[in-house]
PDB file of N, CA, C, O and CB in Angstrom:
ATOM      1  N   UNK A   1      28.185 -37.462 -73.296  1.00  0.00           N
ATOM      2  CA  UNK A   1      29.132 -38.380 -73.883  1.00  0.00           C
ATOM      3  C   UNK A   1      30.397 -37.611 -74.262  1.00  0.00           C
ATOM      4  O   UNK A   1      30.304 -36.613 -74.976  1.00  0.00           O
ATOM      5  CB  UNK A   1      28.519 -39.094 -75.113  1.00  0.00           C
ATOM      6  N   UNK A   2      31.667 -38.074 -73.773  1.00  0.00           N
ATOM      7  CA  UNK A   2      32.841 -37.705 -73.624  1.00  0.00           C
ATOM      8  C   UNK A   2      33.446 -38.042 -75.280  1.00  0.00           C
ATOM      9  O   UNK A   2      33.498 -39.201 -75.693  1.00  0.00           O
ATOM     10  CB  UNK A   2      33.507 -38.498 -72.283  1.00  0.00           C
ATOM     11  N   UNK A   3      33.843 -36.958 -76.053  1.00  0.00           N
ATOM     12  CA  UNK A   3      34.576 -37.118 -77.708  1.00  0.00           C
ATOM     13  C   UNK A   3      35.767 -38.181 -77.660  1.00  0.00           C
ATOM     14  O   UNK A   3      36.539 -37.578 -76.914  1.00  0.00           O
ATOM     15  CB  UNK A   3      35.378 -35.464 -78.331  1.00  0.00           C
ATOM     16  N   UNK A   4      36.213 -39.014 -77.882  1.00  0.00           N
ATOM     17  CA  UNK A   4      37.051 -39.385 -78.122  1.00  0.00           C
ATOM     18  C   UNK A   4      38.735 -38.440 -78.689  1.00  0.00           C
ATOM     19  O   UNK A   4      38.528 -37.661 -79.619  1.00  0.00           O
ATOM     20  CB  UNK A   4      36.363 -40.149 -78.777  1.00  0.00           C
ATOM     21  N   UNK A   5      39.662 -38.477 -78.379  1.00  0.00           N
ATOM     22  CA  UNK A   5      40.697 -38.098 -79.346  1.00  0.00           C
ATOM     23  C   UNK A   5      40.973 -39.119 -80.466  1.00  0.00           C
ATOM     24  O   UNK A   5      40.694 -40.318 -80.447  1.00  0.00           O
ATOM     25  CB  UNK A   5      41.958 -37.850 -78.614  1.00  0.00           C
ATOM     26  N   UNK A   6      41.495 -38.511 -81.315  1.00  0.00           N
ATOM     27  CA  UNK A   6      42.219 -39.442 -82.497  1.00  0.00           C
ATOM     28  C   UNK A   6      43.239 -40.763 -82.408  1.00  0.00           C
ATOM     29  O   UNK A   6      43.424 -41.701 -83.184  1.00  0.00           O
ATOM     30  CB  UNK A   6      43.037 -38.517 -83.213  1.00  0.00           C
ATOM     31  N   UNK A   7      43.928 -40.350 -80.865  1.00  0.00           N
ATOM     32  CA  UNK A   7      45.033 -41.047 -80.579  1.00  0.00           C
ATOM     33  C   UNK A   7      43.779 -42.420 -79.812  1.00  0.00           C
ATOM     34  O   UNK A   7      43.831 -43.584 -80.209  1.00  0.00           O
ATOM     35  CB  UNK A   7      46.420 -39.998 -79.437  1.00  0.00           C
ATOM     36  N   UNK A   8      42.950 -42.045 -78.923  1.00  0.00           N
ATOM     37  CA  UNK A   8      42.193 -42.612 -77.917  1.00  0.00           C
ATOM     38  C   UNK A   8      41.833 -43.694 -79.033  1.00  0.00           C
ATOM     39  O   UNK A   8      42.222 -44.861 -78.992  1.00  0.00           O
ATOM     40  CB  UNK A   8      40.955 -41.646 -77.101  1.00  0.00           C
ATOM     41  N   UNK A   9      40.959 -43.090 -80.131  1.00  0.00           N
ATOM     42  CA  UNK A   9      40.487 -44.012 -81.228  1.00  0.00           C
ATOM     43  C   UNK A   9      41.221 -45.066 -82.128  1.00  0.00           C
ATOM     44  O   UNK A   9      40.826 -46.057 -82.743  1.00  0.00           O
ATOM     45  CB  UNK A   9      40.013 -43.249 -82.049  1.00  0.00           C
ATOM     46  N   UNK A  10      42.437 -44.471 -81.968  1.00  0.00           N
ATOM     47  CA  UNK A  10      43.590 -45.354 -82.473  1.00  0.00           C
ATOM     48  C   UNK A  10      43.696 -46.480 -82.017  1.00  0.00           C
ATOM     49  O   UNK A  10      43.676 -47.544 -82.636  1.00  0.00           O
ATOM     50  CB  UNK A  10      44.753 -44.909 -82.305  1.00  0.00           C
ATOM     51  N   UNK A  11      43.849 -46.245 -80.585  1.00  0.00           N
ATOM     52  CA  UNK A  11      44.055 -47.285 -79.251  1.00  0.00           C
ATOM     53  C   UNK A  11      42.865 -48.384 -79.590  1.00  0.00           C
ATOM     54  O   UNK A  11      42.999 -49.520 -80.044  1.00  0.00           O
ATOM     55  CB  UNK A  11      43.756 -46.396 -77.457  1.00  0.00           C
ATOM     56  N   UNK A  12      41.917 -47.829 -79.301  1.00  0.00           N
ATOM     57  CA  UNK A  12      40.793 -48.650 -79.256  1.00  0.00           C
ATOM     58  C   UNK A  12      40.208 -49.616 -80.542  1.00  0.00           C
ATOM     59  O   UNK A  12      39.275 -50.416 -80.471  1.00  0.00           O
ATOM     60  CB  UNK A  12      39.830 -47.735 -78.888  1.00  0.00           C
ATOM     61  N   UNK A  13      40.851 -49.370 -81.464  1.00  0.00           N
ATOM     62  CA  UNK A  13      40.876 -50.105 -82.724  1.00  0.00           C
ATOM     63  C   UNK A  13      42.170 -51.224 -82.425  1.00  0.00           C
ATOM     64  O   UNK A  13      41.977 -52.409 -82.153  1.00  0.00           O
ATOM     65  CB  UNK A  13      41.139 -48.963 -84.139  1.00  0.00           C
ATOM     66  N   UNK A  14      43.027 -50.812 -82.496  1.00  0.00           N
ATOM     67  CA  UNK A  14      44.326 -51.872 -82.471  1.00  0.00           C
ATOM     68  C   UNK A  14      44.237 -52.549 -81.188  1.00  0.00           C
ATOM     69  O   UNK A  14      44.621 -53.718 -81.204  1.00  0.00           O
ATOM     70  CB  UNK A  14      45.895 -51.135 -82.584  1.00  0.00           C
ATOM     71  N   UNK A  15      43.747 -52.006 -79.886  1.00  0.00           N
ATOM     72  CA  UNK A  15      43.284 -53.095 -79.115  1.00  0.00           C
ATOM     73  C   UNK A  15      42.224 -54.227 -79.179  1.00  0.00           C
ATOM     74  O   UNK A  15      42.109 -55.391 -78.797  1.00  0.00           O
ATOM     75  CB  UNK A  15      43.046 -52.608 -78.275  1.00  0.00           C
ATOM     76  N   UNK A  16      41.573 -53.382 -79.793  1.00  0.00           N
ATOM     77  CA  UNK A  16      40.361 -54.832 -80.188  1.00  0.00           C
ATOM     78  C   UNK A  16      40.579 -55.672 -81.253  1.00  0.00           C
ATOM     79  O   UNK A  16      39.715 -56.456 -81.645  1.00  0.00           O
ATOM     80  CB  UNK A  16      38.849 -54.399 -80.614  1.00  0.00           C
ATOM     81  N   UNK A  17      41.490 -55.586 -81.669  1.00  0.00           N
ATOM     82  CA  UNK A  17      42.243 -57.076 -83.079  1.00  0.00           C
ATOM     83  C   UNK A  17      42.570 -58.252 -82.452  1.00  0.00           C
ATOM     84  O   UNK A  17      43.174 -58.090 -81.392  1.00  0.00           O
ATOM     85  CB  UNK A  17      44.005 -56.743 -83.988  1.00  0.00           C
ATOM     86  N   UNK A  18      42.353 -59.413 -82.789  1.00  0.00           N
ATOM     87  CA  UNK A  18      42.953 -59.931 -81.982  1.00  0.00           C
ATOM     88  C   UNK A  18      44.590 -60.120 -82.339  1.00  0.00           C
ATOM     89  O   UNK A  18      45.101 -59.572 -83.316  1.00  0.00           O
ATOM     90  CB  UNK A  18      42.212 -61.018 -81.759  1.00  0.00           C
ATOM     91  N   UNK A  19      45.410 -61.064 -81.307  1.00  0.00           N
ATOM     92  CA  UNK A  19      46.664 -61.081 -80.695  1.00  0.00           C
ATOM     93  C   UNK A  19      47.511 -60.924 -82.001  1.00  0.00           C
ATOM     94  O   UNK A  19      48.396 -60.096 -82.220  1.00  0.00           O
ATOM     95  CB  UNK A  19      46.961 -62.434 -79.763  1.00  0.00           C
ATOM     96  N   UNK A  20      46.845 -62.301 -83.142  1.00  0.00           N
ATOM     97  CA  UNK A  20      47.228 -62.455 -84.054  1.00  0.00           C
ATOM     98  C   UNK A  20      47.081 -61.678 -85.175  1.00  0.00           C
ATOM     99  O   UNK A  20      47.458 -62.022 -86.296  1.00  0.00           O
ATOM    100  CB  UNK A  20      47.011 -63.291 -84.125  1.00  0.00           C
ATOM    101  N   UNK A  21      46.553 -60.659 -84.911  1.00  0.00           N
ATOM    102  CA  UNK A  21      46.340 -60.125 -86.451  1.00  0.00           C
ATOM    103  C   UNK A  21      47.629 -59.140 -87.061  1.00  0.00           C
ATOM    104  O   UNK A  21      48.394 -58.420 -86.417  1.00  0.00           O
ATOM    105  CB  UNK A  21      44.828 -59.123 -86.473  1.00  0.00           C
ATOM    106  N   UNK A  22      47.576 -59.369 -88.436  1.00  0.00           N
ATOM    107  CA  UNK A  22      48.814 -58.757 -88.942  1.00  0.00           C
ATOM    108  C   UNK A  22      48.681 -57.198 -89.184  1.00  0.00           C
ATOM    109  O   UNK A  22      47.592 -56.628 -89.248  1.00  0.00           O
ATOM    110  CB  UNK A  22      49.215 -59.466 -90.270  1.00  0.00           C
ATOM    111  N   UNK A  23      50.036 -56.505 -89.326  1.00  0.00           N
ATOM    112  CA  UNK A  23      49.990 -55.276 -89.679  1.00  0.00           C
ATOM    113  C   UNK A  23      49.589 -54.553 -90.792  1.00  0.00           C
ATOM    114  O   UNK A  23      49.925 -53.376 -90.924  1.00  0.00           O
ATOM    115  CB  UNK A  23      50.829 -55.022 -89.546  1.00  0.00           C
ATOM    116  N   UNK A  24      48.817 -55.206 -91.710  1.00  0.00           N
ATOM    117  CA  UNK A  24      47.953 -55.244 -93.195  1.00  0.00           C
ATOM    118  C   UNK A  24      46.355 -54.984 -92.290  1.00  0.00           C
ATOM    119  O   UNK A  24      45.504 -54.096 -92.347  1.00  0.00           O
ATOM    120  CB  UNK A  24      48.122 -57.244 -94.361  1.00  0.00           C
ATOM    121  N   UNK A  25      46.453 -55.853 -91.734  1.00  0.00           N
ATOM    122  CA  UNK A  25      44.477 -56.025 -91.135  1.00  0.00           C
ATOM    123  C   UNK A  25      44.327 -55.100 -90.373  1.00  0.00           C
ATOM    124  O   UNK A  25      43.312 -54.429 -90.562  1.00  0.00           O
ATOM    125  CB  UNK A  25      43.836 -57.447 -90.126  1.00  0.00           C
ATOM    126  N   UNK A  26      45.372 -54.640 -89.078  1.00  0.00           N
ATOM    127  CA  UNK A  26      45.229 -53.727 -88.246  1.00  0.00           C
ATOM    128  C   UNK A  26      45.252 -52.110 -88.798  1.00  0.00           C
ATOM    129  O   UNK A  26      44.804 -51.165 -88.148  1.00  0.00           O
ATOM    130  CB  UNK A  26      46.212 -54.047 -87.328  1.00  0.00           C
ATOM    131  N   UNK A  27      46.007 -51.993 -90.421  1.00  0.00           N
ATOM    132  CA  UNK A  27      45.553 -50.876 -91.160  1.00  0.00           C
ATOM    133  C   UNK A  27      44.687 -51.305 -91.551  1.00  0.00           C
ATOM    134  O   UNK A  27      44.261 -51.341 -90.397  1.00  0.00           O
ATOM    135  CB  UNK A  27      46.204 -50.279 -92.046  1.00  0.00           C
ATOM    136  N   UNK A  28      43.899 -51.722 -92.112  1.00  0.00           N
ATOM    137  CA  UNK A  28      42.840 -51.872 -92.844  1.00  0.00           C
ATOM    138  C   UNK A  28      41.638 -51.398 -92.038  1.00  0.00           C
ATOM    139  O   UNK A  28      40.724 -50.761 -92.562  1.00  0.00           O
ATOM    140  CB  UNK A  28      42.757 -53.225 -93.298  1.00  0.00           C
ATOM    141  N   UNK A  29      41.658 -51.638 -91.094  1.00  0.00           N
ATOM    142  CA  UNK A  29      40.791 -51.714 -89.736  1.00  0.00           C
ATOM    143  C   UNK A  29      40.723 -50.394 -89.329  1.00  0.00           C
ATOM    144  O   UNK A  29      39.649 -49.936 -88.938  1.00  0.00           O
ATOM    145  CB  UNK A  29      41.398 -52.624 -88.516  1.00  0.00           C
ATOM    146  N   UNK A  30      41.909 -49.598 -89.376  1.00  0.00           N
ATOM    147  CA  UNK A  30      41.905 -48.389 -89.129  1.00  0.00           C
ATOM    148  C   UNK A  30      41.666 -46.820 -89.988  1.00  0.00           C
ATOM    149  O   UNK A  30      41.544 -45.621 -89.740  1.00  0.00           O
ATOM    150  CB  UNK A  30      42.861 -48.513 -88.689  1.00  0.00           C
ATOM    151  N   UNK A  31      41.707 -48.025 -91.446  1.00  0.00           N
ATOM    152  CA  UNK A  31      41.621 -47.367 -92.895  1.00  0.00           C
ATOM    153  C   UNK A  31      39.450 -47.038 -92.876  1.00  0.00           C
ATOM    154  O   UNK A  31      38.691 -46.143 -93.248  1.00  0.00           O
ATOM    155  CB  UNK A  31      42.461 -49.004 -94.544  1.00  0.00           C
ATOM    156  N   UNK A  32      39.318 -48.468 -92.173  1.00  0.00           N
ATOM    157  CA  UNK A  32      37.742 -48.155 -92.545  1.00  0.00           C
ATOM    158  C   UNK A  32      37.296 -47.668 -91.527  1.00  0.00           C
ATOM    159  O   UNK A  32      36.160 -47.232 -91.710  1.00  0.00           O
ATOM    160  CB  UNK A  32      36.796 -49.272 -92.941  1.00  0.00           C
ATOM    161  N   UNK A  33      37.738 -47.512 -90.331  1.00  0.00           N
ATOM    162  CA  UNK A  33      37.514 -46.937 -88.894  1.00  0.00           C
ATOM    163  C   UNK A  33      37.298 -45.129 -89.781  1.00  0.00           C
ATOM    164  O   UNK A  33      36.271 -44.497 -90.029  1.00  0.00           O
ATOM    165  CB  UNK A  33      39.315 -47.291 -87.435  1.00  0.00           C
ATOM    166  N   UNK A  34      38.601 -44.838 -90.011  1.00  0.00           N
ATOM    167  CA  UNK A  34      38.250 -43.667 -90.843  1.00  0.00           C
ATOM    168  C   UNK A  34      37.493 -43.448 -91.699  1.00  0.00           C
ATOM    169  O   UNK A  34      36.988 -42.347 -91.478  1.00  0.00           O
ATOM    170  CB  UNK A  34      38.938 -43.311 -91.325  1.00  0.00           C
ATOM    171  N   UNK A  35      36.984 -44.025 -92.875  1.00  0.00           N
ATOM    172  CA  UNK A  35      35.819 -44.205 -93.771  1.00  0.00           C
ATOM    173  C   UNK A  35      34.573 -43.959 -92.636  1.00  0.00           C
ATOM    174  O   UNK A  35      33.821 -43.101 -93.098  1.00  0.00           O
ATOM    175  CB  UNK A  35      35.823 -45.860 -94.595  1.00  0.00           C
ATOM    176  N   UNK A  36      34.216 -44.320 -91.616  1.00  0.00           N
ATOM    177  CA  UNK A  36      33.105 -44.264 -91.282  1.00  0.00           C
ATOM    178  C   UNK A  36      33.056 -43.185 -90.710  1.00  0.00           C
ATOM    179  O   UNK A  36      31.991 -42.572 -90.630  1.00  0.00           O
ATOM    180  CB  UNK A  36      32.692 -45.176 -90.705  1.00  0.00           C
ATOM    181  N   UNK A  37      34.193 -42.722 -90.191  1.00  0.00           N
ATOM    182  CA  UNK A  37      34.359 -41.163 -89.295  1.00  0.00           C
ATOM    183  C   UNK A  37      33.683 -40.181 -90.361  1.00  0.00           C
ATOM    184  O   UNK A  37      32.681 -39.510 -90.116  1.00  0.00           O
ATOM    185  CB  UNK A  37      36.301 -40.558 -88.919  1.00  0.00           C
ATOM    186  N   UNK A  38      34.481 -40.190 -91.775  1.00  0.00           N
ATOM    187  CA  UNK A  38      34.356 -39.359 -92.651  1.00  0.00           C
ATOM    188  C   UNK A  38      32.526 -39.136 -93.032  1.00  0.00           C
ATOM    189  O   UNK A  38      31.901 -38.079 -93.122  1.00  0.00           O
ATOM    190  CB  UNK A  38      35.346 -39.914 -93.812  1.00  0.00           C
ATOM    191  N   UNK A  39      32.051 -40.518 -93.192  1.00  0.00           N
ATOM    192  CA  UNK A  39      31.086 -40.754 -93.399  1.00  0.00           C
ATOM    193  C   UNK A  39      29.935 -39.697 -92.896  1.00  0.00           C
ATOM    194  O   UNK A  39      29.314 -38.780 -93.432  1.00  0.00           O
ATOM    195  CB  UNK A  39      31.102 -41.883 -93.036  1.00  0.00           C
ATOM    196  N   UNK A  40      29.971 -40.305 -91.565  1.00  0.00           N
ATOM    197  CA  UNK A  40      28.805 -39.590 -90.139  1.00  0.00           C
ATOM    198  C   UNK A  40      29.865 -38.325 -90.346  1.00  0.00           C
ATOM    199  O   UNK A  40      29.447 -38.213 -89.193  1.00  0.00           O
ATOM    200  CB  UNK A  40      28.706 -40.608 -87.916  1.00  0.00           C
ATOM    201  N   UNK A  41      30.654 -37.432 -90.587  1.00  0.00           N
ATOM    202  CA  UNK A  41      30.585 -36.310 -90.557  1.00  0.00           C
ATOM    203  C   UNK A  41      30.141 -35.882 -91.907  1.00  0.00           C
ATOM    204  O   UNK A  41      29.888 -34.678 -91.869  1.00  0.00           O
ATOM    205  CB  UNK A  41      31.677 -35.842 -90.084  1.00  0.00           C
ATOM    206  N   UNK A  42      29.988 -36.281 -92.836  1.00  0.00           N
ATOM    207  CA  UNK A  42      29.180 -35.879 -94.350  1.00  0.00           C
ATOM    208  C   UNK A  42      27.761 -35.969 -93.966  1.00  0.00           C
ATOM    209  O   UNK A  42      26.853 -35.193 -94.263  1.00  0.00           O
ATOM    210  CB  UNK A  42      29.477 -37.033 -95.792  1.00  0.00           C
ATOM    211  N   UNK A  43      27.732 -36.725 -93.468  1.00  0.00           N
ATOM    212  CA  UNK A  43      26.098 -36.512 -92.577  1.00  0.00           C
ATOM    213  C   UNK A  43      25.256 -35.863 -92.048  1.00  0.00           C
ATOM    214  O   UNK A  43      24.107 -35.578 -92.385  1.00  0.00           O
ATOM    215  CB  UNK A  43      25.897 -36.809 -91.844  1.00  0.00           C
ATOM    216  N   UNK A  44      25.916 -35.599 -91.096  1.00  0.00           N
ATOM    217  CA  UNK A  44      26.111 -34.634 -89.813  1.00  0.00           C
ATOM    218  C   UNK A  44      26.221 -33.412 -90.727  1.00  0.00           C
ATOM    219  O   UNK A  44      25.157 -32.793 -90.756  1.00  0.00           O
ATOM    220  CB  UNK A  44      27.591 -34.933 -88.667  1.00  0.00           C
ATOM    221  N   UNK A  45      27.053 -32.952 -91.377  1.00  0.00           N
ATOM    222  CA  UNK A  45      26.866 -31.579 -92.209  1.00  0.00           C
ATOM    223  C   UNK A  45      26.203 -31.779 -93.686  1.00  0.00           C
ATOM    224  O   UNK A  45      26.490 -31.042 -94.629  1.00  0.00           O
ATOM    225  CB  UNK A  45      28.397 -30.851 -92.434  1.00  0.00           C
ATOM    226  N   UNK A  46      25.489 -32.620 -93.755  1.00  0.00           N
ATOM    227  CA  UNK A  46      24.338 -32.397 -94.778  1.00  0.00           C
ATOM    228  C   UNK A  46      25.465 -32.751 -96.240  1.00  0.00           C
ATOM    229  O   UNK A  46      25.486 -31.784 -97.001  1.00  0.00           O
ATOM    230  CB  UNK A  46      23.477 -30.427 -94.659  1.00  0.00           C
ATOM    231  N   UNK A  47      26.056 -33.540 -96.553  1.00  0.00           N
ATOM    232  CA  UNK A  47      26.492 -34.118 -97.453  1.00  0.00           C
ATOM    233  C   UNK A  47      26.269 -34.986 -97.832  1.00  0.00           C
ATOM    234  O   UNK A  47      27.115 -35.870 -97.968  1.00  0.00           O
ATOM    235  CB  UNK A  47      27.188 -34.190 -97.464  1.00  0.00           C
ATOM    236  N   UNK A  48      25.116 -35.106 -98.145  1.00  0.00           N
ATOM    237  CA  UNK A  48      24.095 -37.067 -98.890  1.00  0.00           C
ATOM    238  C   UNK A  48      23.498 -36.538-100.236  1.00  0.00           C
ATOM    239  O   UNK A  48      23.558 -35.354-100.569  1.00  0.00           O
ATOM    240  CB  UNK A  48      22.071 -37.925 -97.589  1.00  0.00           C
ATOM    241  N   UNK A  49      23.129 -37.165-100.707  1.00  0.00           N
ATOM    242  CA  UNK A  49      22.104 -37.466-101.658  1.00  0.00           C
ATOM    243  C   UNK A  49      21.296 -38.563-101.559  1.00  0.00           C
ATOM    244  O   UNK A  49      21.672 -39.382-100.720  1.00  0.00           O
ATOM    245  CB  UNK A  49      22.584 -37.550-102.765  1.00  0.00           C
ATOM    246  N   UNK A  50      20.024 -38.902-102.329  1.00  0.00           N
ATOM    247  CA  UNK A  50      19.405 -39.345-102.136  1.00  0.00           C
ATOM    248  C   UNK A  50      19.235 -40.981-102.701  1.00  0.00           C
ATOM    249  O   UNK A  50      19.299 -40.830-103.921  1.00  0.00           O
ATOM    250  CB  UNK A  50      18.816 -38.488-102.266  1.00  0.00           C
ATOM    251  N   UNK A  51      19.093 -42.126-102.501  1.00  0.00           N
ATOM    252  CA  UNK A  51      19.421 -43.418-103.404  1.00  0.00           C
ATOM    253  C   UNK A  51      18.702 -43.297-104.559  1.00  0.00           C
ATOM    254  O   UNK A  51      18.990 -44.056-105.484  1.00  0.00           O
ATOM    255  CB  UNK A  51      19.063 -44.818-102.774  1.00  0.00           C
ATOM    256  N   UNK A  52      17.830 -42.505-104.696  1.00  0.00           N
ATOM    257  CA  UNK A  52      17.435 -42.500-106.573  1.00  0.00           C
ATOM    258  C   UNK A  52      18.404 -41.626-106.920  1.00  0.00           C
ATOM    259  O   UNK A  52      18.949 -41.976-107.967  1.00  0.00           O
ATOM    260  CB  UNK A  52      15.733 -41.830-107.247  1.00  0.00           C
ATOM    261  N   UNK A  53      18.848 -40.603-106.450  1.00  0.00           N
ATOM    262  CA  UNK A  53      19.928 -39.986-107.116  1.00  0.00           C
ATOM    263  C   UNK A  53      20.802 -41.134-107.413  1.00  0.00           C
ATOM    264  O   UNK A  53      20.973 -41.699-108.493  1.00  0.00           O
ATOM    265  CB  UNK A  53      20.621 -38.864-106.296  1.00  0.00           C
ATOM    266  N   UNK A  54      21.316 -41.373-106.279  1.00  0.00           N
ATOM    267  CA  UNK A  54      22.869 -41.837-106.556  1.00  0.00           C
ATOM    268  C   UNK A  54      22.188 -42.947-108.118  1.00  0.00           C
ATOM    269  O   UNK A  54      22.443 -42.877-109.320  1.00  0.00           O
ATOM    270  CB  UNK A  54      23.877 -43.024-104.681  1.00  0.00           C
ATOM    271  N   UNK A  55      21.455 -43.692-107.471  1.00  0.00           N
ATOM    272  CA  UNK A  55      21.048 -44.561-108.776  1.00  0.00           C
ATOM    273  C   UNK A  55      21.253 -44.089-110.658  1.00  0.00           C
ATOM    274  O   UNK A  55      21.774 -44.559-111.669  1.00  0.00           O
ATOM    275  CB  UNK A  55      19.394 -44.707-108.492  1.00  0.00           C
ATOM    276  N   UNK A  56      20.600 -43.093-110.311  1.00  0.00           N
ATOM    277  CA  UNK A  56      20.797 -42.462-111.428  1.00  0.00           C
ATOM    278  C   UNK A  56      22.151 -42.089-112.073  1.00  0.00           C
ATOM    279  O   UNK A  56      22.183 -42.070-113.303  1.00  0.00           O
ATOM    280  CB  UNK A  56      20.172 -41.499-111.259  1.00  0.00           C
ATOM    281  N   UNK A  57      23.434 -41.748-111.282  1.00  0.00           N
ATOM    282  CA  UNK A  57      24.620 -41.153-110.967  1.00  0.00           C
ATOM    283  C   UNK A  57      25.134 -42.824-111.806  1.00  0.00           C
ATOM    284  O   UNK A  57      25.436 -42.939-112.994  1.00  0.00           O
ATOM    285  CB  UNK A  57      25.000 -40.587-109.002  1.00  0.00           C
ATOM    286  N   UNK A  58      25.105 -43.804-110.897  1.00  0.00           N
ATOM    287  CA  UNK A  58      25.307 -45.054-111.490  1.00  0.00           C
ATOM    288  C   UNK A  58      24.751 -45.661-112.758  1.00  0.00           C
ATOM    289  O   UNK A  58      25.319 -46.636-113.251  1.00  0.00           O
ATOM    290  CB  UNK A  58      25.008 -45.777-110.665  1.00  0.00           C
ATOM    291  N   UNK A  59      23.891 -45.245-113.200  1.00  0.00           N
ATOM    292  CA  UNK A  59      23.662 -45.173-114.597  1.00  0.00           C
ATOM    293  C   UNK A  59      24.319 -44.429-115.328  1.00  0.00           C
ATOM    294  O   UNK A  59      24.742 -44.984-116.342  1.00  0.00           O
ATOM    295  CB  UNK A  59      22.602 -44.904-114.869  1.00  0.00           C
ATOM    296  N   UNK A  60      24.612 -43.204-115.188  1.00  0.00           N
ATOM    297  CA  UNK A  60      25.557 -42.625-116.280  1.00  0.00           C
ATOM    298  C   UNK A  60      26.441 -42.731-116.446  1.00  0.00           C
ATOM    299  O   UNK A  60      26.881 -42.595-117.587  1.00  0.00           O
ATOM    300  CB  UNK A  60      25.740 -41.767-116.453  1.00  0.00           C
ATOM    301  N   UNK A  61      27.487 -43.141-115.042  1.00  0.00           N
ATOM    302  CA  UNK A  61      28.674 -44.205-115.185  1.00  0.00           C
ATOM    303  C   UNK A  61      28.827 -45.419-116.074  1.00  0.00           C
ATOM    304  O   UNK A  61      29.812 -45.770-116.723  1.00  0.00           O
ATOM    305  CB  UNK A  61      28.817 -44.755-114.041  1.00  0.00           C
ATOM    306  N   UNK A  62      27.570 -46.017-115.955  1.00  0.00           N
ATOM    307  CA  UNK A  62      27.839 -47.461-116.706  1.00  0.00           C
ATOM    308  C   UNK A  62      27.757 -47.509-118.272  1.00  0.00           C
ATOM    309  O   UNK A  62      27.882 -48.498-118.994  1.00  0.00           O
ATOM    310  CB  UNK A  62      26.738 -48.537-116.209  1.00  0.00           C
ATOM    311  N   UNK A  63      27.414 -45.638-118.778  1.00  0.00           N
ATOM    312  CA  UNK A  63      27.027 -45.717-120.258  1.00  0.00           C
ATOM    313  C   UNK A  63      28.495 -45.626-120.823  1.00  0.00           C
ATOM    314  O   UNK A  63      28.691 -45.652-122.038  1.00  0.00           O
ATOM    315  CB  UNK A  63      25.909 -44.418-120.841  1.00  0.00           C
TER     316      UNK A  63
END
């Protein structure tokens, strides 16, 4: 499987919007396109914790 470039990925996001969509949605789209990149590479290099953690994490927030 061939990597994508950044620019390639660009493309392929703003092409798949449709005709109508505004320049708010088509960032947005590209805002979470990145969120997920970031994501699977925190992954991929071992940057998780576990959902009882985080749970816990969210409890001490809410005190």
């Amino acid at each position: 499987m061939q990597t994508q470039t950044v620019k390639e990925k660009i493309a392929q996001v703003v092409l798949s919007q449709p005709e109508d969509a505004t320049y708010d949605e088509i960032m947005r789209e590209l805002a979470f396109e990145r969120m997920i990149d970031h994501g699977l590479g925190d992954v991929r290099s071992g940057r998780v914790i576990s959902n009882d953690d985080m749970a816990r994490c969210i409890k001490l927030w809410q005190k």
